[in-house]
N, C-alpha and C positions, 0 to 999 in steps of 0.2 A: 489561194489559201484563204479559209474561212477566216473571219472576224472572230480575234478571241480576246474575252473581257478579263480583268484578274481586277479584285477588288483587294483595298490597304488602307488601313485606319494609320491616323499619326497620333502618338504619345508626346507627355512631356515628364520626362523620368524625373527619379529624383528630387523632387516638389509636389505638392499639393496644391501650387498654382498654377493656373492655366497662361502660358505663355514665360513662363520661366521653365529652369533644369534644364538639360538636354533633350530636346530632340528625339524621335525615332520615329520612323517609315515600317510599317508590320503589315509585308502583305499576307493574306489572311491563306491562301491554295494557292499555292506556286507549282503546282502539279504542270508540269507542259512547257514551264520556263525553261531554255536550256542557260548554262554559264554566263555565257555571253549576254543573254537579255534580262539574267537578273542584277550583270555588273552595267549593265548599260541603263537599268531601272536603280540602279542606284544613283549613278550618275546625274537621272534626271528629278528624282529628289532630291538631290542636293544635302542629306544632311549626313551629320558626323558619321552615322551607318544606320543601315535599309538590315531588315530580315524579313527572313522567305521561310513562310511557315510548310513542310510536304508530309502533306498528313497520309498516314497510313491506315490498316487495318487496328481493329482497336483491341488485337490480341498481341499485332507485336509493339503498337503502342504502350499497353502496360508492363509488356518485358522490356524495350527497348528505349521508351520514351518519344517525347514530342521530337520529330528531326527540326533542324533548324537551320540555314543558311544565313552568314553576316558576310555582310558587304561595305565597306567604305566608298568614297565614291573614287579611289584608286585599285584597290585588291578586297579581295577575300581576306578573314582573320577567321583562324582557327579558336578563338574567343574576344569577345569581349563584356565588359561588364553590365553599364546600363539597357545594352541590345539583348542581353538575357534576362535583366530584371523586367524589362518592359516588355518582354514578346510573354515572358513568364503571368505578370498581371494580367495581362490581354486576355489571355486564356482563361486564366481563373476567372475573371471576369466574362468571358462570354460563354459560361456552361461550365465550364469544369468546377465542380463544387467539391475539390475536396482540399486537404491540407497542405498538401505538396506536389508539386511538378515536376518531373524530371526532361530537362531537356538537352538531346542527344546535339550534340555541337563536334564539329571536327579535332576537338581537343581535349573532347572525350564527352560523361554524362556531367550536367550538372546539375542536381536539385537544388531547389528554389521552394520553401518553406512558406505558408500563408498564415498570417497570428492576428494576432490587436497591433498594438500602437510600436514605436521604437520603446519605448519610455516601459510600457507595462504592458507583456504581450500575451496577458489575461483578457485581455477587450480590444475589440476594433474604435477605431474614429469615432466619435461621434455622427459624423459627414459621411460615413459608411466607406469609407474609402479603408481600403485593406494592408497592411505592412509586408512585403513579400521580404526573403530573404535568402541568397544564395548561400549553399557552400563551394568556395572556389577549391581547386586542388591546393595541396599542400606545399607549400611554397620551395624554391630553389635559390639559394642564397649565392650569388655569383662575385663578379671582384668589385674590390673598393677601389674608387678611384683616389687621384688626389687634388685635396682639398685646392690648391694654388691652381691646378689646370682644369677644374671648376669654372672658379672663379674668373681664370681667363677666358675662354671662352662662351661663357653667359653674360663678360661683361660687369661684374661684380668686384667687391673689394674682397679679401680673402676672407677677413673679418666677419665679413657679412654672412658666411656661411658658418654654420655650429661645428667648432670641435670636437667636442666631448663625445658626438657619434658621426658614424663613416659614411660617405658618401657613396652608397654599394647600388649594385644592382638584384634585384629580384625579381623574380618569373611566378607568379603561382596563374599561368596558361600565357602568359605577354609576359615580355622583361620590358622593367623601366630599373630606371638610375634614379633612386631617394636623394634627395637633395633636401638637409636639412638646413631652413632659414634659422636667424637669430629674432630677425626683427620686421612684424607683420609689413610695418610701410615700406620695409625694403623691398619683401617679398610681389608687394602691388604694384612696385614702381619698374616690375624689372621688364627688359623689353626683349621679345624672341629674337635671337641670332639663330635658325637654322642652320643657314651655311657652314657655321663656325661651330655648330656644334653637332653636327653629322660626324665628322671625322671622328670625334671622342667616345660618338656613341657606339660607331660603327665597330671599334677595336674594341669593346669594353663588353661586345653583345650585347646591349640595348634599343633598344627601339625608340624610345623618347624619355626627357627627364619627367619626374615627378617630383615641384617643387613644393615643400611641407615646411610650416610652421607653427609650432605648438603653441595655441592660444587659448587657455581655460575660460568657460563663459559657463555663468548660473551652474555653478559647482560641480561642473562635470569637466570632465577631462575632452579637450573639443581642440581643431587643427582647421588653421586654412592650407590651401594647395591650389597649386596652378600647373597647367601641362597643354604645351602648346603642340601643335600638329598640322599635317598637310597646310603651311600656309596660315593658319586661323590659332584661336587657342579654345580649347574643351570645356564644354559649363562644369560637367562632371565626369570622372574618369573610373567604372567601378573595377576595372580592370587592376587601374592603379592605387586605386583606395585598397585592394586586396593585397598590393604588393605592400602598400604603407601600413596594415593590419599588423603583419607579418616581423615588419622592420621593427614597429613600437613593443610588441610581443618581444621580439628577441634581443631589444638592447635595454628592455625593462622600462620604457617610457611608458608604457601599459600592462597593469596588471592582466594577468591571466585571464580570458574570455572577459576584460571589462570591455564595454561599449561607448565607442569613442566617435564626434560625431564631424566630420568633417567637411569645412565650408568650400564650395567653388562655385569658380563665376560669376564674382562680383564684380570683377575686372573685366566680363565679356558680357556684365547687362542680366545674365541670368543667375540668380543665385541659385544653386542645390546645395543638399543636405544629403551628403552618405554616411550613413550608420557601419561602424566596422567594428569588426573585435574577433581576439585568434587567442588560442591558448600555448602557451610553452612550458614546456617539460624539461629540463637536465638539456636546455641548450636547442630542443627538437622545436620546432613551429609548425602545428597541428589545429584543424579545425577553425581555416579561417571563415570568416560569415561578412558579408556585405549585404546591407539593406537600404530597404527605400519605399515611397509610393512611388507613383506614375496616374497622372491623367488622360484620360483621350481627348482631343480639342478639336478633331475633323477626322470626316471619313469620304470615301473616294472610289471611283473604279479609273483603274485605265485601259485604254483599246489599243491590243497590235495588231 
């Protein structure tokens, strides 16, 4: 079998520095990859998740959208967050000059928006670097757990987690379980029990928790979060920033489409910055938006 090359740039989502955010692997034509070689390419990048760009004709491309493949380095996800913000830059970024992307993902289309800055999205960067911005689907609001069997199995004091809103599950393409903190140092101090907390997720339909703690900085309404996985914990999770959009939207911790900026990964050495904001209606949770940059910091081929 002949020698065949596939070339892959790596990002770093969710920051504007290079060597912080999360991670991404973006091979560029994954045309000829089968399943197997693109999970076993994920594998050997090693990071939170690899996408496989399989470009098509450019007529069903602009009815259909960019196809796109996400990989962890254990399964396929039918979405996630910073691997569609960053596959999304990527492109913008290498030709595609217009406003918006749509990219075709197993959990449907998602568009992904090109403006200026978080802040005022009349102008770009100064740094030229561009503000992309998903819309994720419209969110699925599933059960509340309880607050005491939380607490037990994260290891926490009951206390430690906030009352006054539920500790629910939401899906808008991934279900996590919002776990709202009280008190930031608690939230940094806290230490993954998988084990123990597989079983909880497991009956609750979740996938992982998304731990949230509302910390207002420079007069804006702003959140740190933690969310740990396979083993390790996440710099940035836009998957789950969509779900926490959602939750602040419908228990009124966030006004209507305000944009709220949420910190991760200070605790794993990388800090990110995701931009979120969703709007609600008579109870409904509509139009959520997650945003961000991404830098490239290396590019690659590999040989099978």
């Amino acid at each position: 079998m002949p020698t065949r090359t596939f070339e892959f740039v790596q990002l770093d989502v969710f920051t504007c520095t290079p060597l912080m955010g999360n991670s991404l692997a973006v091979f560029t034509d994954a045309r000829g990859l089968t399943d197997k070689e693109m999970q076993a390419l994920a594998r050997e990048m090693n990071l939170s998740e690899t996408t496989f760009i399989l470009p098509r004709e450019p007529a069903v491309e602009a009815r259909e959208g960019k196809k796109v493949r996400i990989f962890t380095v254990e399964e396929e996800l039918p979405f996630a967050g910073h691997p569609t913000l960053g596959t999304a830059l990527y492109l913008h970024a290498a030709g595609s000059a217009v406003d918006q992307i749509t990219l075709d993902l197993k959990v449907g289309k998602i568009p992904v928006r090109f403006s200026g800055d978080a802040k005022d999205t009349s102008r770009t960067r100064a740094d030229g670097q561009v503000f992309g911005e998903m819309r994720q689907r419209d969110p699925e609001f599933g059960v509340v757990l309880r607050r005491e069997e939380v607490a037990r199995v994260i290891g926490v004091g009951v206390d430690d987690i906030a009352s006054e809103w539920p500790c629910q599950v939401v899906s808008a393409g991934l279900p996590f379980a919002i776990v709202p903190f009280r008190d930031p140092q608690t939230l940094a101090g806290l230490k993954n029990n998988a084990a123990q907390s597989a079983k909880l997720l497991e009956g609750a339909g979740a996938r992982f928790f998304y731990f949230l703690c509302l910390e207002p900085r420079e007069g804006r309404l702003a959140a740190r979060a933690r969310m740990f996985f396979y083993g390790g914990e996440d710099p940035a999770t836009g998957s789950a920033a969509g779900c926490a959009a959602s939750w602040l939207a419908k228990y009124g911790l966030a006004k209507p489409d305000e944009q709220v900026v949420i910190h991760q990964g200070g605790e794993a050495g990388r800090p990110s910055e995701i931009f979120v904001r969703a709007k609600c209606e008579d109870g409904r949770v509509t139009d959520v938006r997650v945003g961000g940059y991404a830098i490239e910091i290396l590019s690659g081929v590999v040989t099978l």
